[in-house]
C-alpha positions as CSV (number, residue, x, y, z in Angstrom):
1,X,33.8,12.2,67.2
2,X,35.1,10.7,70.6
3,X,36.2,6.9,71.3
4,X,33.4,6.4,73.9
5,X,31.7,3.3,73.6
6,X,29.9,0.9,76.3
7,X,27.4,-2.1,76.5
8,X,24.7,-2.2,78.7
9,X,22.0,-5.3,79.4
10,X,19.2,-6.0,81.9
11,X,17.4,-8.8,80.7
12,X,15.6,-10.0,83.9
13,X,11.7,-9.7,83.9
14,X,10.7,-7.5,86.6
15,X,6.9,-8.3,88.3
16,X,6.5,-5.6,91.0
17,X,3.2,-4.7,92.6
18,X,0.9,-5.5,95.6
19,X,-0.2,-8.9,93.9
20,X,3.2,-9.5,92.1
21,X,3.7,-13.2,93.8
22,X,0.9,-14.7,92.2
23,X,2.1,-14.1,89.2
24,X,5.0,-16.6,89.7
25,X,2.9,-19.6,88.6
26,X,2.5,-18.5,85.1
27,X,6.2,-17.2,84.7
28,X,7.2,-20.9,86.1
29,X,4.5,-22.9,83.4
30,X,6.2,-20.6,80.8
31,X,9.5,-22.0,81.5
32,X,8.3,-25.8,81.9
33,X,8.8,-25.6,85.4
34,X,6.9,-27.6,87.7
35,X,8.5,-28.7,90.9
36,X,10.7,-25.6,92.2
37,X,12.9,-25.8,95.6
38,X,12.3,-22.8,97.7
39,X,16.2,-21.3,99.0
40,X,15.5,-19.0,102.0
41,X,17.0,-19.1,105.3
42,X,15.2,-19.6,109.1
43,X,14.7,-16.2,109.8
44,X,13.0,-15.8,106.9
45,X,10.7,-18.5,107.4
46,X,10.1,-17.3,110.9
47,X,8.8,-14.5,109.9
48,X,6.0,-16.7,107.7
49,X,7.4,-15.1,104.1
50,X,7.9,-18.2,102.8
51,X,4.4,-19.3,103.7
52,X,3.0,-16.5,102.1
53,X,5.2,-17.2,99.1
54,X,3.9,-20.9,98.5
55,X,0.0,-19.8,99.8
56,X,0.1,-17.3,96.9
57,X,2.0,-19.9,94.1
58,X,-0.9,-22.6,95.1
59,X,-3.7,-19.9,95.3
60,X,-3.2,-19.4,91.5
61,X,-2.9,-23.2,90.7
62,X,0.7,-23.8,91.0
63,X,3.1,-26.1,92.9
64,X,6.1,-26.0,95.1
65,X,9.1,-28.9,95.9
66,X,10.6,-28.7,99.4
67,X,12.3,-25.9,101.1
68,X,16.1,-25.3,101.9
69,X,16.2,-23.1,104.6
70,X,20.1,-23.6,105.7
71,X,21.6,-20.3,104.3
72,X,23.6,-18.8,106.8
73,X,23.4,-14.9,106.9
74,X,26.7,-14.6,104.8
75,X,26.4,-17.5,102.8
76,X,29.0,-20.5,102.7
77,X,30.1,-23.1,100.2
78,X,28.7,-25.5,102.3
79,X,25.1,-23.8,102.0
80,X,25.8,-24.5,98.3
81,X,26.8,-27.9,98.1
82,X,24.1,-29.1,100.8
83,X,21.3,-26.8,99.0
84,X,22.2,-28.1,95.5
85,X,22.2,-31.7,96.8
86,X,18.6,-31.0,97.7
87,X,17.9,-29.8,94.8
88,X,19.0,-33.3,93.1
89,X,18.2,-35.3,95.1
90,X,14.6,-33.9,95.1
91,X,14.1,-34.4,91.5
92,X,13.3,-30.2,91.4
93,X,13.2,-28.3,87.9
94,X,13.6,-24.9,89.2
95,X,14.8,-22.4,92.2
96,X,12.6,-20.1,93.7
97,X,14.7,-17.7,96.3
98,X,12.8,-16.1,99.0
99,X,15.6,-13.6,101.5
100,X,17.9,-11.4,101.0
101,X,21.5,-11.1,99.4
102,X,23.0,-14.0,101.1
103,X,19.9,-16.4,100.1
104,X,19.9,-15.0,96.6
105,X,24.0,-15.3,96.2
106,X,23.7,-18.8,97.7
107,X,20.4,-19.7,95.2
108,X,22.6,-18.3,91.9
109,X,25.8,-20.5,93.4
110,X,23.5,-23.8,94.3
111,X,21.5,-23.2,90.4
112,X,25.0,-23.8,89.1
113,X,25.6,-26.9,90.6
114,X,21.7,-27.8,89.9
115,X,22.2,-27.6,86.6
116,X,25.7,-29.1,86.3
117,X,24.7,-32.3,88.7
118,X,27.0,-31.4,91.2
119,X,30.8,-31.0,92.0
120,X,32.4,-28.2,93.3
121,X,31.1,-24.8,92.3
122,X,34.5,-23.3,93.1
123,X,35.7,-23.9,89.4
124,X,33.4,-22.0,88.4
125,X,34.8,-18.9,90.1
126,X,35.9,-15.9,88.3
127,X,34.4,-13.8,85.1
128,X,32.6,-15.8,82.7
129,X,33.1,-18.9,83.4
130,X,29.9,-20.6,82.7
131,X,29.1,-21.3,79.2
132,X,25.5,-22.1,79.0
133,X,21.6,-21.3,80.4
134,X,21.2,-22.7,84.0
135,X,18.0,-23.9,85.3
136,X,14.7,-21.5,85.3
137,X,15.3,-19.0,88.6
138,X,12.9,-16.9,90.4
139,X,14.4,-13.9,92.9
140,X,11.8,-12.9,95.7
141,X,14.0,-10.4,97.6
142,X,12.6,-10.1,101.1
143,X,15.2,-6.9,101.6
144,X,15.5,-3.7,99.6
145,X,19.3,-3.3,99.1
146,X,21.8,-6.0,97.4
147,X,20.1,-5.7,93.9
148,X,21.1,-9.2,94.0
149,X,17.7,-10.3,92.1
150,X,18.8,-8.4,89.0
151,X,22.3,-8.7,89.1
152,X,24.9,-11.2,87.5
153,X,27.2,-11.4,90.7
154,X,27.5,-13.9,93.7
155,X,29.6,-13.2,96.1
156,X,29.7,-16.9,98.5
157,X,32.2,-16.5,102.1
158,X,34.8,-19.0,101.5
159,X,35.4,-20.4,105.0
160,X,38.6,-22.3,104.5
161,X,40.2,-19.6,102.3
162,X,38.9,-16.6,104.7
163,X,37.8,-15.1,102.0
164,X,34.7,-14.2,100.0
165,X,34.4,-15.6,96.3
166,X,32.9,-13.9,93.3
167,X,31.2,-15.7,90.3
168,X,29.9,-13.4,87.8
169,X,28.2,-14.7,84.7
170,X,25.0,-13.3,82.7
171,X,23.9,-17.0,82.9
172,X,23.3,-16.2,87.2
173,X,21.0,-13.9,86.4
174,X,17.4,-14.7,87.6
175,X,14.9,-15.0,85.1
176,X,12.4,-13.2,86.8
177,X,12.7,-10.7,89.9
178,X,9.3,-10.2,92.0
179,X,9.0,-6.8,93.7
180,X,5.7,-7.4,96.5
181,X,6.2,-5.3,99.4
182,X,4.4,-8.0,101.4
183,X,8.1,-9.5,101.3
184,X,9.1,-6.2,103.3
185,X,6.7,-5.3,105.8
186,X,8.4,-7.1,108.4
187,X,11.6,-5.8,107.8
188,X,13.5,-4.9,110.8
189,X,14.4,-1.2,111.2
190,X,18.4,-1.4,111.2
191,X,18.0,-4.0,108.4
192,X,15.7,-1.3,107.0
193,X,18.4,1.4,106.9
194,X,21.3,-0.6,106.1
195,X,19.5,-2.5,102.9
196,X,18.9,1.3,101.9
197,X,22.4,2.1,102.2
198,X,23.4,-0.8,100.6
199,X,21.3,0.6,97.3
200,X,22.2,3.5,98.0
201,X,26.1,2.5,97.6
202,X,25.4,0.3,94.2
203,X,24.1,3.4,92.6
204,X,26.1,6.2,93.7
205,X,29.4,4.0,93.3
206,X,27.7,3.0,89.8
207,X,26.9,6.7,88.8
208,X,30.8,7.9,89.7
209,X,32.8,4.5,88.5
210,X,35.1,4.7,85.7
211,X,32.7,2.6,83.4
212,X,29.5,4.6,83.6
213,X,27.2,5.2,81.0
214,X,23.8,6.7,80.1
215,X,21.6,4.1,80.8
216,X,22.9,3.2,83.5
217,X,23.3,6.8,85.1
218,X,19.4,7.1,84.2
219,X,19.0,3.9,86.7
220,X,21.3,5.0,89.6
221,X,20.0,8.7,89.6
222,X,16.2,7.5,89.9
223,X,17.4,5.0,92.5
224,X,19.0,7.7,94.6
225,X,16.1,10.0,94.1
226,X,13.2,7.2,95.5
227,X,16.0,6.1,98.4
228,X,16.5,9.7,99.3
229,X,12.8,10.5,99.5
230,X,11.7,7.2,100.9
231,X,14.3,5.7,103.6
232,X,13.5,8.2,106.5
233,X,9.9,8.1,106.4
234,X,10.3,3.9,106.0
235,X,12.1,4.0,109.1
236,X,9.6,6.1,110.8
237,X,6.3,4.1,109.2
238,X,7.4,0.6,108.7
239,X,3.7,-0.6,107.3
240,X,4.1,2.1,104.6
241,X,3.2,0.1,101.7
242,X,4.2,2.6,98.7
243,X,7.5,3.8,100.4
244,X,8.4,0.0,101.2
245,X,7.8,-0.8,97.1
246,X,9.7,2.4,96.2
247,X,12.4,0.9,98.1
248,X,11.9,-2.2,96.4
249,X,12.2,-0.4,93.0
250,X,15.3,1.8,93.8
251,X,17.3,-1.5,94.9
252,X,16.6,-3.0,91.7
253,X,17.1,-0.2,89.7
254,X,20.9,0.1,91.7
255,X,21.2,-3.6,90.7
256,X,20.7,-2.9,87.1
257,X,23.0,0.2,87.5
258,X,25.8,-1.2,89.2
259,X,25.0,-4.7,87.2
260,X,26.6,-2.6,83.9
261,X,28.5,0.2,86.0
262,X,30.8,-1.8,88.2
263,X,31.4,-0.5,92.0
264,X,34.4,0.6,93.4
265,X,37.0,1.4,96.7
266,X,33.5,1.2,98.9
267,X,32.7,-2.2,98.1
268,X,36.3,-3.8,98.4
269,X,36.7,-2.3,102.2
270,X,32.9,-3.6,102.5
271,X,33.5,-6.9,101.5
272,X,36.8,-7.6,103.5
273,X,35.7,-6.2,106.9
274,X,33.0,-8.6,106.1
275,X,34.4,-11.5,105.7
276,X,37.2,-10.8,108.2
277,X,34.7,-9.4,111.0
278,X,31.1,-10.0,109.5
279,X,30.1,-6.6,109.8
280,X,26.8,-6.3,107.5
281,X,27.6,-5.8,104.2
282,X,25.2,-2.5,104.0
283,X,26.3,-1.1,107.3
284,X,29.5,-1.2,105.7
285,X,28.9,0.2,102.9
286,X,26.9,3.1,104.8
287,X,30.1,3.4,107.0
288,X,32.7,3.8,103.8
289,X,30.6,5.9,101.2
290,X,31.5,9.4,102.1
291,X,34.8,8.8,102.9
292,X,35.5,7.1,99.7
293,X,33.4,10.3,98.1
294,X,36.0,13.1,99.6
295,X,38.9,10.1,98.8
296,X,37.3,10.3,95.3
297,X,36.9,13.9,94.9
298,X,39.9,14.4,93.1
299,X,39.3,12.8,90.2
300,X,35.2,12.8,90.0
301,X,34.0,16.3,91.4
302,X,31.6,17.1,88.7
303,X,29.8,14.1,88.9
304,X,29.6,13.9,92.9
305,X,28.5,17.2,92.3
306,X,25.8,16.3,90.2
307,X,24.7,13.8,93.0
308,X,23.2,17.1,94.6
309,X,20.5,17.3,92.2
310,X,19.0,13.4,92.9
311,X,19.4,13.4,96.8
312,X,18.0,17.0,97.5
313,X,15.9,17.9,94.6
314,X,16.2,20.9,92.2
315,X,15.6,24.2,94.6
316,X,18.4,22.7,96.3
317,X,20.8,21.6,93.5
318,X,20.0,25.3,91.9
319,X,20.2,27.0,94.9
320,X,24.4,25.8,95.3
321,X,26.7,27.4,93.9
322,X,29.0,24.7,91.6
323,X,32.3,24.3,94.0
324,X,30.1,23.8,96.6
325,X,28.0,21.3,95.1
326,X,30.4,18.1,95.8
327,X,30.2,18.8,99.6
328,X,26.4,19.2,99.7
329,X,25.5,16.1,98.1
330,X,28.5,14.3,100.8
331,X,26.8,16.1,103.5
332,X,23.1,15.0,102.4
333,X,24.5,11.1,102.5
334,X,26.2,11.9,106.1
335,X,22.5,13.5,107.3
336,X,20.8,10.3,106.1
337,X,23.2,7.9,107.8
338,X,22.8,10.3,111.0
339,X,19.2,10.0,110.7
340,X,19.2,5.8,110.4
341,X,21.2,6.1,113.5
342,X,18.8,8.1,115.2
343,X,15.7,5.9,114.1
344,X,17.1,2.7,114.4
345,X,21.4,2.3,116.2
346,X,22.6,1.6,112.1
347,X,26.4,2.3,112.9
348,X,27.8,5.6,111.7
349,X,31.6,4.3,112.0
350,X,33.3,1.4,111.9
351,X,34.3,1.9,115.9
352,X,30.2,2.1,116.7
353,X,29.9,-1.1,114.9
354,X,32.2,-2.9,117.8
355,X,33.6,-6.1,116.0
356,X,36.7,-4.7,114.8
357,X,39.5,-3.4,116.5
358,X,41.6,-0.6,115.5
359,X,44.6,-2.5,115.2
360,X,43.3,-4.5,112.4
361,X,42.8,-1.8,110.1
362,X,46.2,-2.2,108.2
363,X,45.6,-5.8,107.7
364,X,42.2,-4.7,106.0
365,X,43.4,-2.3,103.7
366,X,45.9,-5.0,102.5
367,X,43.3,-7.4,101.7
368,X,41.4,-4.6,100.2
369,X,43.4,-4.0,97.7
370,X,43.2,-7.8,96.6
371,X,39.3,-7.5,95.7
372,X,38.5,-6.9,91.7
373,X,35.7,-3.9,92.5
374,X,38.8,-1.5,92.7
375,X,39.5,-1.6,89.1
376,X,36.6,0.6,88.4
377,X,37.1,3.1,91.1
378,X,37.7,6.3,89.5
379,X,41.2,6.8,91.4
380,X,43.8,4.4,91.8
381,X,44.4,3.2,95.6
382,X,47.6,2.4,97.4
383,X,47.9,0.9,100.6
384,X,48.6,4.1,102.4
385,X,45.5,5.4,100.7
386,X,43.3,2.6,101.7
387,X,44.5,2.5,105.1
388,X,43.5,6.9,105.1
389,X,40.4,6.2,104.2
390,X,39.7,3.6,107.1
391,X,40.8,5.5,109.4
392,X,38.7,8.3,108.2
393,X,35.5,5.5,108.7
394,X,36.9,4.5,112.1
395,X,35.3,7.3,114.2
């Protein structure tokens, strides 16, 4: 008998379909809720998603409080403070968040403060630092990427520290995730792509992390299967319907994967060029995943290998002999970041991405090493290392 042991838990309600917002009326009346404050941001009420939001809640006899639309693209403690003040000052009950990562992260960050009457949110920074239920939360992701509507993370850009911060708490999670693929019709083709990345990321880094387990292996592989069928012919049919709610699904499922199955080495370089350069936090991630892969090899091959199986299928996976396995399923992930390029400009290198000079790459790998995702990557990183694997990413 081994030692092996792990927890795993995903208790958000999931409500995905073509008709899956009008359902949020009777998940809010089941919670008491009766006044909600809508987070989103101005793009997203631009592009009339948060009208079809409340135009669906009231269609099914329910009610909506005002909308805070002031959350910048990667979030702020500002956004936080002014949003919860909102919030209070409104006399709201719950939070319904309409966007994508940043809007969700700022939402779980502002539903602290909702429920504690205020203050700064900063002290309760860290791992489990909250110690009771916050108030009822809806997630309406208008992307298909963070996972951020399942997971237990916010990650909010610190301006005056120049840094990002991390609250993680199973009390963040939403209490009910709506998957409607009205929410990504619209979606921009790079955003598109680099939301896919992104899930693709959560689950691949989830699947090869030093804390993975069977459930949440069975997550990440089904994720990378739907992303790896459905993110080329996205690109090439936006209004596809059932590959835009496959999309949906697979970021969710990556979510719940990488919710129990921490990331690694891709995330920490993704989050500091981001907060030092705001390169998009999926473009980033596109950018650093096979790099990190061959960086990883080392001490994961088998189960890179076994990657090969969920991004090409079985014929292929069969077809391959064993040591050359690991390389295929790389290469498969470097074909699908060539073909977002080709579709839609999403940057293949950190040097296409043209907000970061070359010079700064030692400063990033020192910060990287500062973020907590690498103490699940499956191989230890030194500076030098970090630094390697950058300047793989840089061209």
């Amino acid at each position: 008998m081994t030692d092996h042991y792990f927890e795993f838990s995903s208790p958000v309600k999931l409500v995905a379909g073509f008709r899956a917002l009008e359902h949020i009326p009777f998940e809010l009346e089941t919670r008491g809720a009766t006044r909600p404050l809508i987070v989103s941001d101005k793009g997203v009420v631009a592009a009339g998603l948060v009208e079809v939001v409340m135009a669906a809640v009231r269609a099914e006899g329910g009610n909506v409080g005002p909308v805070f639309d002031d959350v910048p693209p990667d979030s702020s403690m500002e956004a936080v403070e002014a949003g919860a003040r909102v919030y209070l000052e409104s006399g709201c009950d719950a939070i319904i968040a309409v966007g994508g990562g940043s809007v969700m992260d700022t939402a779980k960050a502002m539903n602290i403060m909702a429920t504690e009457g205020g203050g700064d949110p900063r002290r309760f920074a860290g791992y489990n630092n909250l110690t009771h239920r916050l108030k009822p939360f809806v997630a309406i992701p208008t992307t298909a990427g963070t996972g951020s509507e399942v997971t237990a993370i916010s990650v909010i850009k610190d301006r005056e520290a120049g840094s990002k911060t991390f609250f993680f708490s199973q009390f963040l999670l939403p209490d009910v995730a709506v998957l409607d693929p009205r929410m990504t019709l619209k979606l921009p083709p790079m955003i598109t792509a680099a939301t896919a990345m992104d899930a693709l990321t959560h689950a691949v880094e989830a699947y090869t992390c030093l804390g993975k387990n069977p459930l949440s292996d069975a997550y990440a592989e089904a994720a990378i299967r739907r992303i790896s069928r459905w993110m080329v012919p996205v690109l090439e049919n936006p209004q596809d319907g059932d590959g835009r709610l496959a999309l949906a699904e697979a970021a969710a499922m990556a979510g719940i994967a990488f919710s129990n199955s921490p990331v690694g080495l891709v995330h920490a370089l993704a989050h500091t060029v981001g907060a030092m350069y705001g390169i998009h936090h999926g473009a980033a991630n596109s950018i650093f995943l096979p790099a990190v892969l061959r960086f990883n090899l080392p001490r994961c091959r088998d189960q890179i290998g076994d990657l090969l199986l969920y991004l090409a299928g079985a014929d292929v996976y069969a077809g391959t002999s064993v040591d050359r396995r690991p390389e295929e399923a790389i290469g498969r992930i470097v074909e699908l970041k060539e073909r977002a390029y080709e579709l839609c400009g999403l940057p293949r290198t950190l040097a296409e991405t043209g907000k970061i000079p070359r010079d700064a790459l030692p400063e990033v790998a020192t910060r990287s090493l500062d973020d907590g995702t690498m103490v699940m990557n499956p191989r230890d990183v030194t500076y030098e290392q970090a630094l390697e694997v950058l300047e793989a990413a840089w061209d």
